[in-house]
Structures are given as structure tokens and as C-alpha cells.
N, CA, C and O atoms as a GROMACS GRO file, in nm:
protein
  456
    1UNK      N    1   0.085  -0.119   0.000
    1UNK     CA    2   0.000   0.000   0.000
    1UNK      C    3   0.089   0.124   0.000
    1UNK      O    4   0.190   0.112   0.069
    2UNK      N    5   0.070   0.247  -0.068
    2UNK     CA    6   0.112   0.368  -0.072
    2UNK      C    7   0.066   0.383   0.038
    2UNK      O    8  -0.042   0.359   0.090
    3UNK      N    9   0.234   0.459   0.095
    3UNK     CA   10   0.231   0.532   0.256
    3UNK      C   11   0.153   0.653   0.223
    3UNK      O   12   0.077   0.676   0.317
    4UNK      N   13   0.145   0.711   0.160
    4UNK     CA   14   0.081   0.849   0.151
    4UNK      C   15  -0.115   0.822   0.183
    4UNK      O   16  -0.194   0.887   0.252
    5UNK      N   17  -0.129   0.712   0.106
    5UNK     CA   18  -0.288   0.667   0.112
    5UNK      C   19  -0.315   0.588   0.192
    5UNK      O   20  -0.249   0.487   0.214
    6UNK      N   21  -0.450   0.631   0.269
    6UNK     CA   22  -0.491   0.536   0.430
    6UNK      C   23  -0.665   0.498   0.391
    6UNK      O   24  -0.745   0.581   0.348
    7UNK      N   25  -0.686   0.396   0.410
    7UNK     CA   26  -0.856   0.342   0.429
    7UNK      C   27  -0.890   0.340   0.568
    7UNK      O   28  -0.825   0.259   0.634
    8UNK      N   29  -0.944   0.382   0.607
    8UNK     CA   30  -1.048   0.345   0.733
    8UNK      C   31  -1.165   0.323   0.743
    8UNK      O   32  -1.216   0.358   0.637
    9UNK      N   33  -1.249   0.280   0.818
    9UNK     CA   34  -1.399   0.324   0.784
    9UNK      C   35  -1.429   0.415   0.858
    9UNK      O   36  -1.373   0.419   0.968
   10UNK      N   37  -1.538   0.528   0.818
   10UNK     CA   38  -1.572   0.637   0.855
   10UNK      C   39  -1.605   0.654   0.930
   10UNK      O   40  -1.644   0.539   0.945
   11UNK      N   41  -1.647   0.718   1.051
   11UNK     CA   42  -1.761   0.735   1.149
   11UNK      C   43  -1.868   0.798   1.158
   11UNK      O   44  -1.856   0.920   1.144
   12UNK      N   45  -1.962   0.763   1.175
   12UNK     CA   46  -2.111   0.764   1.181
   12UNK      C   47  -2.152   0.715   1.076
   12UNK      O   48  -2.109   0.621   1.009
   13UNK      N   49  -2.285   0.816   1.057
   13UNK     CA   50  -2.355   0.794   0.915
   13UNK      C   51  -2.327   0.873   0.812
   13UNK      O   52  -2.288   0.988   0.827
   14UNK      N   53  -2.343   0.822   0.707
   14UNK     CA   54  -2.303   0.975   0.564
   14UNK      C   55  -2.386   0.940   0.490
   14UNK      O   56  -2.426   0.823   0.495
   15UNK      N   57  -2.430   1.019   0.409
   15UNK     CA   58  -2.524   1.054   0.268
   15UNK      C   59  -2.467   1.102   0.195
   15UNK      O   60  -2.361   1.162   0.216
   16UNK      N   61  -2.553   1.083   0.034
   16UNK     CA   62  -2.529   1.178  -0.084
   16UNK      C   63  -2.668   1.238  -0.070
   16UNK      O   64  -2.774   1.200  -0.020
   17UNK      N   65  -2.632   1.334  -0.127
   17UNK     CA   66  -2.766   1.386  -0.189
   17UNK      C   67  -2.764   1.474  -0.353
   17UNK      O   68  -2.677   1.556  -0.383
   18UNK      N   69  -2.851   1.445  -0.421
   18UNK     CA   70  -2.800   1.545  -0.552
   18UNK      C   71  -2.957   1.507  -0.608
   18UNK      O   72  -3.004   1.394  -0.625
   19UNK      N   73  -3.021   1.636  -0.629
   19UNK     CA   74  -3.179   1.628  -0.733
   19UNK      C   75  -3.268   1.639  -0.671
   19UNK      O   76  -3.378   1.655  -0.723
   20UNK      N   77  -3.247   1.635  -0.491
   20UNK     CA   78  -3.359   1.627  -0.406
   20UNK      C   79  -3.381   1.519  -0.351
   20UNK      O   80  -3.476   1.502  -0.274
   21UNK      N   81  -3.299   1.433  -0.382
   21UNK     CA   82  -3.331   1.284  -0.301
   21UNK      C   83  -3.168   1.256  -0.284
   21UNK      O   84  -3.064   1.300  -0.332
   22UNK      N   85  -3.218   1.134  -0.167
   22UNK     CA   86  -3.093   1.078  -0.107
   22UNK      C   87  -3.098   0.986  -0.196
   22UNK      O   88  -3.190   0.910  -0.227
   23UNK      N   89  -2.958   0.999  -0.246
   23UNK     CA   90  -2.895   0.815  -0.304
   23UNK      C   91  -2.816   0.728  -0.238
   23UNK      O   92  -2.820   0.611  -0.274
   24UNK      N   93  -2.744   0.760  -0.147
   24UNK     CA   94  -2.678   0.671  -0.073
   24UNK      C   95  -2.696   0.710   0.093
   24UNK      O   96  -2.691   0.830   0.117
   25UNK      N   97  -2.710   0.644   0.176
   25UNK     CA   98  -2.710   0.663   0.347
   25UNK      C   99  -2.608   0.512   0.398
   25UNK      O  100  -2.646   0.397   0.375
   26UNK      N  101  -2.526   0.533   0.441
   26UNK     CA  102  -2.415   0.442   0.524
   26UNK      C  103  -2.373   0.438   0.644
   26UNK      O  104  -2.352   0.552   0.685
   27UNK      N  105  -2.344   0.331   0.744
   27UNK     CA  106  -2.296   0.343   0.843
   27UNK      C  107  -2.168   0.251   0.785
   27UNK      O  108  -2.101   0.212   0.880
   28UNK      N  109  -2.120   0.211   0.670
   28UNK     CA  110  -2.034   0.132   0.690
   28UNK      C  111  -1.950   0.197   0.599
   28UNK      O  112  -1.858   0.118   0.577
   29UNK      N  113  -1.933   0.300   0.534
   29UNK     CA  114  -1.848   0.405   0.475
   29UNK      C  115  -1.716   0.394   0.500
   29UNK      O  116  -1.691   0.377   0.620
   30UNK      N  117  -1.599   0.400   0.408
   30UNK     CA  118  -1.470   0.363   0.451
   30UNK      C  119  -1.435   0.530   0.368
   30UNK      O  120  -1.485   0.575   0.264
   31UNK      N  121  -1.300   0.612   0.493
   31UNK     CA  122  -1.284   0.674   0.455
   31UNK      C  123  -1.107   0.671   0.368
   31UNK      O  124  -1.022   0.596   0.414
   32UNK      N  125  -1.077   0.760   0.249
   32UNK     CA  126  -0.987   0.735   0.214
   32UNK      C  127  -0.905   0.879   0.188
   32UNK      O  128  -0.939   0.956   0.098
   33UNK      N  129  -0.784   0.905   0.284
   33UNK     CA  130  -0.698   0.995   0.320
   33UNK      C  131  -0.595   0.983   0.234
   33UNK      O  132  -0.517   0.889   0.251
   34UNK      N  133  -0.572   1.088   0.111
   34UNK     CA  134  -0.412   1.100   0.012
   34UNK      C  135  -0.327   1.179   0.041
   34UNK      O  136  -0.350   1.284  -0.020
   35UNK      N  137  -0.234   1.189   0.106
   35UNK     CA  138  -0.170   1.268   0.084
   35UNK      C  139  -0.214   1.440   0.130
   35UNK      O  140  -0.260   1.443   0.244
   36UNK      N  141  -0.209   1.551   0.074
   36UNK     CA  142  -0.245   1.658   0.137
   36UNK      C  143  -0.436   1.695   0.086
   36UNK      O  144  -0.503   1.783   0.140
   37UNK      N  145  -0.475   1.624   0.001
   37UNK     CA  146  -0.617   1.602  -0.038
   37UNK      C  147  -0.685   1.570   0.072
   37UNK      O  148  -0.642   1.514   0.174
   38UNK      N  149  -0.829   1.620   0.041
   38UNK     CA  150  -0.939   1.595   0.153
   38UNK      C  151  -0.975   1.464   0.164
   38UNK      O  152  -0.945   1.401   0.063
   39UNK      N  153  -1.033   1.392   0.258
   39UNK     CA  154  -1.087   1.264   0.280
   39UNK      C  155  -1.180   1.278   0.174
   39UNK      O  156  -1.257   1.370   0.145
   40UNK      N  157  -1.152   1.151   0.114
   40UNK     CA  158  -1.313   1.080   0.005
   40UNK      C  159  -1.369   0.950   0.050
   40UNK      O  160  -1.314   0.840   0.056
   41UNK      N  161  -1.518   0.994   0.088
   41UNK     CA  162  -1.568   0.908   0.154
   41UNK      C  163  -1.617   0.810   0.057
   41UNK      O  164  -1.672   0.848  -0.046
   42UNK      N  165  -1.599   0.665   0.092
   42UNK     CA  166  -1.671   0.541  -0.015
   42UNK      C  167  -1.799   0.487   0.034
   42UNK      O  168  -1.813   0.455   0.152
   43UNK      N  169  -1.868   0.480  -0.030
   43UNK     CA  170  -2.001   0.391  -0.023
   43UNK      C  171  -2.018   0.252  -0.019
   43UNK      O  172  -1.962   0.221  -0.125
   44UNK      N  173  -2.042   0.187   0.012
   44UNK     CA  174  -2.072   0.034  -0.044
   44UNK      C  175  -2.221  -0.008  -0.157
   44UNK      O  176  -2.327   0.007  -0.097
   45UNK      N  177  -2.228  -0.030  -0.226
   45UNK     CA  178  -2.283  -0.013  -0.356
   45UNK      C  179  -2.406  -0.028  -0.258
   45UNK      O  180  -2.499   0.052  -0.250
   46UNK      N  181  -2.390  -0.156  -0.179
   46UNK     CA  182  -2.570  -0.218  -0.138
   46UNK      C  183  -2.622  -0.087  -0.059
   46UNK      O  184  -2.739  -0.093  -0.024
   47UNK      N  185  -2.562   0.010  -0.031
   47UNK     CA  186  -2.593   0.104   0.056
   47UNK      C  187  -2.634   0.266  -0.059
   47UNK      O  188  -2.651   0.375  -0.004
   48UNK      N  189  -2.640   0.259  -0.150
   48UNK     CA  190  -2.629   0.318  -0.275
   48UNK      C  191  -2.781   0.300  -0.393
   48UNK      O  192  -2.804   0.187  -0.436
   49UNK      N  193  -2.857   0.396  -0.426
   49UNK     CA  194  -2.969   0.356  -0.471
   49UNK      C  195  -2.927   0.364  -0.634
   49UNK      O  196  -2.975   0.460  -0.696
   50UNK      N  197  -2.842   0.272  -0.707
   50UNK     CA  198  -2.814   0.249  -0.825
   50UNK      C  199  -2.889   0.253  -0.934
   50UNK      O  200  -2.849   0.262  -1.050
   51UNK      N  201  -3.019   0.243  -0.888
   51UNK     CA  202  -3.134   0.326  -1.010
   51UNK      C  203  -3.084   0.478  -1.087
   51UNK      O  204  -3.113   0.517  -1.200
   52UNK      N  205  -2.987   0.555  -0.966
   52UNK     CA  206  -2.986   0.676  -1.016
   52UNK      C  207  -2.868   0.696  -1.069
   52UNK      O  208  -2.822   0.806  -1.096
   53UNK      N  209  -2.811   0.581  -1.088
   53UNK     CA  210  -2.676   0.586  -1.150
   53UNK      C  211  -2.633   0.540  -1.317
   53UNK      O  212  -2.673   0.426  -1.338
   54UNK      N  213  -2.572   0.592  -1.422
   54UNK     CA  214  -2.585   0.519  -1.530
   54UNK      C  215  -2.399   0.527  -1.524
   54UNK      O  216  -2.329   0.617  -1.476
   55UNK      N  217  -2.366   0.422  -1.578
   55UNK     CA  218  -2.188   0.416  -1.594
   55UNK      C  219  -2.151   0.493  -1.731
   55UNK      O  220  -2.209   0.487  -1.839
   56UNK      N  221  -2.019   0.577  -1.688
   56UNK     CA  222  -2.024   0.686  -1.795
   56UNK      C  223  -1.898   0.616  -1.890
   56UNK      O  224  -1.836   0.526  -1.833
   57UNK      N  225  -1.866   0.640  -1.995
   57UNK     CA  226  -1.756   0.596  -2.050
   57UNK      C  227  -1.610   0.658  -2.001
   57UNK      O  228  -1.497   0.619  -2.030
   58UNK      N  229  -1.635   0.723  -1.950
   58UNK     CA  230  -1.512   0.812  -1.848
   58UNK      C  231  -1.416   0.687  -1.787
   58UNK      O  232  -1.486   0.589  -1.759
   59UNK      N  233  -1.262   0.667  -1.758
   59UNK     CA  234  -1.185   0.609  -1.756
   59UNK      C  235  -1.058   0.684  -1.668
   59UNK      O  236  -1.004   0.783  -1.718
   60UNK      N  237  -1.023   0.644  -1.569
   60UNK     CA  238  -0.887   0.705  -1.512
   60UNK      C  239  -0.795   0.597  -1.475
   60UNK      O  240  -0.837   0.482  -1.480
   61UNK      N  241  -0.662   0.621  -1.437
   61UNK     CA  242  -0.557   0.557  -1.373
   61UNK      C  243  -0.510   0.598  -1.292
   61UNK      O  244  -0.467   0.708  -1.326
   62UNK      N  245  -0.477   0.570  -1.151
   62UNK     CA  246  -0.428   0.565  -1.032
   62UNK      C  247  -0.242   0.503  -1.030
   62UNK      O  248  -0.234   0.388  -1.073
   63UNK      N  249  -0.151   0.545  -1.002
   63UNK     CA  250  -0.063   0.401  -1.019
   63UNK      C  251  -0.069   0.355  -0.890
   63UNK      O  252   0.009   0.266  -0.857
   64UNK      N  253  -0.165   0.408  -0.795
   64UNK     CA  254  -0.163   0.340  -0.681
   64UNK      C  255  -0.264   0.236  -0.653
   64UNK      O  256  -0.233   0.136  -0.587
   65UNK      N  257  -0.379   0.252  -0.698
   65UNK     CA  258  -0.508   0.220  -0.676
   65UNK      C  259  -0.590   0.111  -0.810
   65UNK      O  260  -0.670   0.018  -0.807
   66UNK      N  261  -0.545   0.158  -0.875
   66UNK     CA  262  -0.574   0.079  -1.053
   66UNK      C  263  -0.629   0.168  -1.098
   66UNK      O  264  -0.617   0.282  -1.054
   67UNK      N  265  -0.730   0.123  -1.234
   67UNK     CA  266  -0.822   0.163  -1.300
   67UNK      C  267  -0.961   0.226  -1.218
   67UNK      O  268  -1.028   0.181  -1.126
   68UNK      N  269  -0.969   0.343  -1.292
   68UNK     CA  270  -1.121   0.387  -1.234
   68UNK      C  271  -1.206   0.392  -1.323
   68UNK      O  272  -1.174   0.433  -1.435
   69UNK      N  273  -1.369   0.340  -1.287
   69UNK     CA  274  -1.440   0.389  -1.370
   69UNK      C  275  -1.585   0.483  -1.306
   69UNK      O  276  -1.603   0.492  -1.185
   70UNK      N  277  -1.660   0.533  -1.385
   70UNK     CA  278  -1.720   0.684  -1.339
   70UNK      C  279  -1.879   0.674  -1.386
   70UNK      O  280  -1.933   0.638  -1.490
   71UNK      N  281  -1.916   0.712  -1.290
   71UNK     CA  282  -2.111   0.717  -1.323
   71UNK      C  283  -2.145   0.859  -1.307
   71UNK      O  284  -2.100   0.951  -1.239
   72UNK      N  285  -2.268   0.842  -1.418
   72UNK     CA  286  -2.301   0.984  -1.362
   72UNK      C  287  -2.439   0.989  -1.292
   72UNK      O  288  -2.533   0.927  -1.342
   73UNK      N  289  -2.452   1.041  -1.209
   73UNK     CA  290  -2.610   1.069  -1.144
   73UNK      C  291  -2.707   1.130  -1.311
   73UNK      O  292  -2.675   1.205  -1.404
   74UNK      N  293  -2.837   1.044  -1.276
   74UNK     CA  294  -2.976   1.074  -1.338
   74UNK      C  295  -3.089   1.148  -1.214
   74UNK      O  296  -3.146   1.092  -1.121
   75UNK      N  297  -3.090   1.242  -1.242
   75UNK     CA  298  -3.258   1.335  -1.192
   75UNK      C  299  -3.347   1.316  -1.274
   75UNK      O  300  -3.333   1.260  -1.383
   76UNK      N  301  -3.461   1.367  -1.221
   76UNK     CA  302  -3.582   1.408  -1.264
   76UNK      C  303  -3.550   1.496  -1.355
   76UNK      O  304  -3.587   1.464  -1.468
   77UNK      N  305  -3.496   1.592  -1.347
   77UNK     CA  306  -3.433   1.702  -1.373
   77UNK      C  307  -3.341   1.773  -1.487
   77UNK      O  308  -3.359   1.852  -1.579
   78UNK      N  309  -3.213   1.690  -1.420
   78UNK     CA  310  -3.078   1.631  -1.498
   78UNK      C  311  -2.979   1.557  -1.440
   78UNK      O  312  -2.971   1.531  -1.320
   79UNK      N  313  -2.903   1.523  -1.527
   79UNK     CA  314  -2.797   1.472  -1.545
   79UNK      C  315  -2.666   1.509  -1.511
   79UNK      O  316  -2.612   1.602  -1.570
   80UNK      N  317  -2.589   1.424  -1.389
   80UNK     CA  318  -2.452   1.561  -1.325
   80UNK      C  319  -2.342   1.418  -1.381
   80UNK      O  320  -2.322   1.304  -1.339
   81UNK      N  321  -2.306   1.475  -1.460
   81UNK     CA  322  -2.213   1.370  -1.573
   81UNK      C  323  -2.115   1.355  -1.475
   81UNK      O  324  -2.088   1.450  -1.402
   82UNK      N  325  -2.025   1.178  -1.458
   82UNK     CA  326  -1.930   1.165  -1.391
   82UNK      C  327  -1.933   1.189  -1.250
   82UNK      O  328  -1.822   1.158  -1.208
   83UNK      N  329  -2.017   1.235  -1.143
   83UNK     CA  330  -2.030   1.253  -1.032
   83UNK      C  331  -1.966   1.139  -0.915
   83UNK      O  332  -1.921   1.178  -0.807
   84UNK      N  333  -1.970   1.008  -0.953
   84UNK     CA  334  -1.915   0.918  -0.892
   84UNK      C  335  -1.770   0.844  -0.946
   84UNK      O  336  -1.707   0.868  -1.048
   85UNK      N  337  -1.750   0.773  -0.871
   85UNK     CA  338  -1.617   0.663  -0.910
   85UNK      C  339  -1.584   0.556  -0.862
   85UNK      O  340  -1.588   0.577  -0.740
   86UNK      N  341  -1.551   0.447  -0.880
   86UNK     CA  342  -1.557   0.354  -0.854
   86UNK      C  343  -1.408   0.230  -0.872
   86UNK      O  344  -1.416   0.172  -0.980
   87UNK      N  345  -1.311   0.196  -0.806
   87UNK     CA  346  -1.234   0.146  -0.855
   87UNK      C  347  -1.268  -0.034  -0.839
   87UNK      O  348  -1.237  -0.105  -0.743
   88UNK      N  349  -1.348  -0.080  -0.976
   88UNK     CA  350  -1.385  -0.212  -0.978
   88UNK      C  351  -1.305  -0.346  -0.919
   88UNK      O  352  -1.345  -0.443  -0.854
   89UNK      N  353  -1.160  -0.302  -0.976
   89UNK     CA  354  -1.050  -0.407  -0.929
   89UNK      C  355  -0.944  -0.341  -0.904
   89UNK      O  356  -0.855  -0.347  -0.988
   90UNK      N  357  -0.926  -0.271  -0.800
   90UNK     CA  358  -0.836  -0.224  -0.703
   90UNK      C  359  -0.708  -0.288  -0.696
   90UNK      O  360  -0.717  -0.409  -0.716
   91UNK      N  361  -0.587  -0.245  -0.673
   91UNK     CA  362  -0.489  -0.309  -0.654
   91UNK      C  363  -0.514  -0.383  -0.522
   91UNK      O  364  -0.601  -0.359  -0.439
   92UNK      N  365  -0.397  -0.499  -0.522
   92UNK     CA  366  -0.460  -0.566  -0.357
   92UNK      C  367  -0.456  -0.504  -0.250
   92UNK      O  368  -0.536  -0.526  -0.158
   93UNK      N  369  -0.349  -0.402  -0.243
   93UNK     CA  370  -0.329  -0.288  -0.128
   93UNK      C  371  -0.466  -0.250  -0.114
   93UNK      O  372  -0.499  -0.218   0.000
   94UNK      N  373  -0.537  -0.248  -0.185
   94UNK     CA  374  -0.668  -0.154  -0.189
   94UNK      C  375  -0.785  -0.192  -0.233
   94UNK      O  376  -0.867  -0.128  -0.300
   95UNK      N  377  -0.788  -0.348  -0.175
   95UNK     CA  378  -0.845  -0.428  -0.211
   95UNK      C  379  -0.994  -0.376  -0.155
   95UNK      O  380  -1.097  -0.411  -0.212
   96UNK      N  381  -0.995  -0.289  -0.038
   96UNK     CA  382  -1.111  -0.261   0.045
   96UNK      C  383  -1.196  -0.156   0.016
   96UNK      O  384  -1.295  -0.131   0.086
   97UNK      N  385  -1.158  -0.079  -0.105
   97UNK     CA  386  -1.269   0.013  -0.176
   97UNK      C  387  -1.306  -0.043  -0.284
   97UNK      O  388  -1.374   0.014  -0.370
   98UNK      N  389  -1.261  -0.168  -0.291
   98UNK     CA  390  -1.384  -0.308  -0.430
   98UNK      C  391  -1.535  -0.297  -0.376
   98UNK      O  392  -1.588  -0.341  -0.273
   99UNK      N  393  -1.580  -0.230  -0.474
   99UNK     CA  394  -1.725  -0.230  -0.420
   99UNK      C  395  -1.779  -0.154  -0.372
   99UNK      O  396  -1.879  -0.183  -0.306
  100UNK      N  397  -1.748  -0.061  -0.381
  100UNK     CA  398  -1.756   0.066  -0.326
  100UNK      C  399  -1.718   0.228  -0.402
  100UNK      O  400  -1.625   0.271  -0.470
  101UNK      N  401  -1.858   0.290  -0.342
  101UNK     CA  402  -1.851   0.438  -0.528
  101UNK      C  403  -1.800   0.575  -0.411
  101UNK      O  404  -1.849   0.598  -0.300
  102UNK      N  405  -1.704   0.640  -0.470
  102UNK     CA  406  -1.704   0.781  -0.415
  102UNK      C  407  -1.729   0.863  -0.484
  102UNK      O  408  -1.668   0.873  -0.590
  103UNK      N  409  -1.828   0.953  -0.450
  103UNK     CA  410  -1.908   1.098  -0.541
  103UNK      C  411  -1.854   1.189  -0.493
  103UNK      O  412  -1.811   1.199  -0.377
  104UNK      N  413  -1.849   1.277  -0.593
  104UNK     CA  414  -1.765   1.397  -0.612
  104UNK      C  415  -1.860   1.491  -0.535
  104UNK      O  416  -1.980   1.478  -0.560
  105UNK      N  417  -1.824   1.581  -0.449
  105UNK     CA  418  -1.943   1.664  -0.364
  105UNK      C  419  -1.930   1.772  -0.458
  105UNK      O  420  -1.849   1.765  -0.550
  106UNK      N  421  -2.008   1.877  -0.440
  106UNK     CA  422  -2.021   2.015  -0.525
  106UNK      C  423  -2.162   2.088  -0.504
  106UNK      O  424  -2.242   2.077  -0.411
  107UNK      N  425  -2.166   2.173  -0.626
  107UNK     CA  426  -2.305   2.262  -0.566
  107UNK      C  427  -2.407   2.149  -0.608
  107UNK      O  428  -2.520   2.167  -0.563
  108UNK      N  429  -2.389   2.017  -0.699
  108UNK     CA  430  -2.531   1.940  -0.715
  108UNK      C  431  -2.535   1.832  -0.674
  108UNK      O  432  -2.625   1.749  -0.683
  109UNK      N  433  -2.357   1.821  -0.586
  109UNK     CA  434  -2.390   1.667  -0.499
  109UNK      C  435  -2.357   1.713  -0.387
  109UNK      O  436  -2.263   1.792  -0.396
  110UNK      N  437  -2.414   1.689  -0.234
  110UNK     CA  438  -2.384   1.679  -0.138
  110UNK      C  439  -2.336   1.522  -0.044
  110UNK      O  440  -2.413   1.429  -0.019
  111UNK      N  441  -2.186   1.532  -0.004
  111UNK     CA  442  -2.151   1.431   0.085
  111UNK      C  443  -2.136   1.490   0.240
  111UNK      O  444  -2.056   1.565   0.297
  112UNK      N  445  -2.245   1.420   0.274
  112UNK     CA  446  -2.218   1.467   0.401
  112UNK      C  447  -2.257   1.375   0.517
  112UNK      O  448  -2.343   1.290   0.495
  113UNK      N  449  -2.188   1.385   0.671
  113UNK     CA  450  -2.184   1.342   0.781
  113UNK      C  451  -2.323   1.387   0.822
  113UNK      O  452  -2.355   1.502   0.791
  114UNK      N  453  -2.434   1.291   0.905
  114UNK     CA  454  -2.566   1.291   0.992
  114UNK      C  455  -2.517   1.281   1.096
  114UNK      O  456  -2.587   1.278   1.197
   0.00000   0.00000   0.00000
């Protein structure tokens, strides 16, 4: 595992919110600390209302972490392209955010601590 990058799981509960509804609520949230970057909190999918999610063709690389791939939230409304991420097959160091989406917070997603 990169010394710079730490998993934990989070404490308490956390949500998304983006469109007016909650898509994700967790107590089992793992948080992930880089370096001088803010904590990004992960979801566990089953905790995640995946109706509102469509997978975007969007693609990144980590050399720490592997391959990422990226969803974007669906509203009523619209569409906040790429909002999430997901690293499907994680390096083994990081084997513990398999399965698990982190959304990008902003003015149309909210991550936040209850």
C-alpha cells in the first residue's frame, strides 16, 4: 500500500444527496486519506440507490489504486455527468474500496456526515 494513502472506515452515518433525493445513506463508509487532499468518503454499492446511476464511458488511472471507472447521477431534472467513481479491481493494497462508489461533492452533490 502507498504510505501516503490510508482506508479506514468512517464514522457515523453519511449521505449523498444530488436532485432532491438521497442516493446513498451508510454506516459502513470507509474513509480514504491522500496525501495533502481531503478525505473521500466510499459507499458500499448495497448502501447506494443504483437506479440513479448510469456508468459513464469516463476512464482514469491511479498508479496506486488501478483503474477507475465513473457514473453519472440521473434526476428528474438532470444529469450531473461523472459525479461518482468507482475502482472495480483495485490493486490488492486496496483491495477494500472493491465495491464501493465515491461521489464527487459540489453545488449538485452533497456528501455529508448525519
Amino acid at each position: 500500500m502507498a504510505t501516503h494513502i490510508n482506508v479506514s472506515k468512517a464514522n457515523g452515518t453519511w449521505v449523498v444527496r444530488a436532485g432532491g433525493a438521497v442516493l446513498a445513506e451508510s454506516q459502513n463508509a470507509l474513509e480514504l486519506t491522500e496525501g495533502s487532499h481531503g478525505p473521500v468518503i466510499y459507499f458500499p454499492r448495497e448502501d447506494i440507490a443504483m437506479d440513479f446511476l448510469d456508468a459513464s464511458e469516463r476512464t482514469s488511472h491511479c498508479p496506486h489504486k488501478g483503474d477507475a471507472s465513473y457514473f453519472s447521477i440521473v434526476t428528474k431534472s438532470t444529469t450531473i455527468q461523472d459525479a461518482a467513481l468507482s475502482y472495480e479491481n483495485p490493486k490488492e493494497s486496496f483491495a477494500d474500496i472493491a465495491g464501493h462508489l465515491a461521489f464527487f461533492g459540489g453545488e449538485q452533490v452533497a456528501v455529508e456526515q448525519v
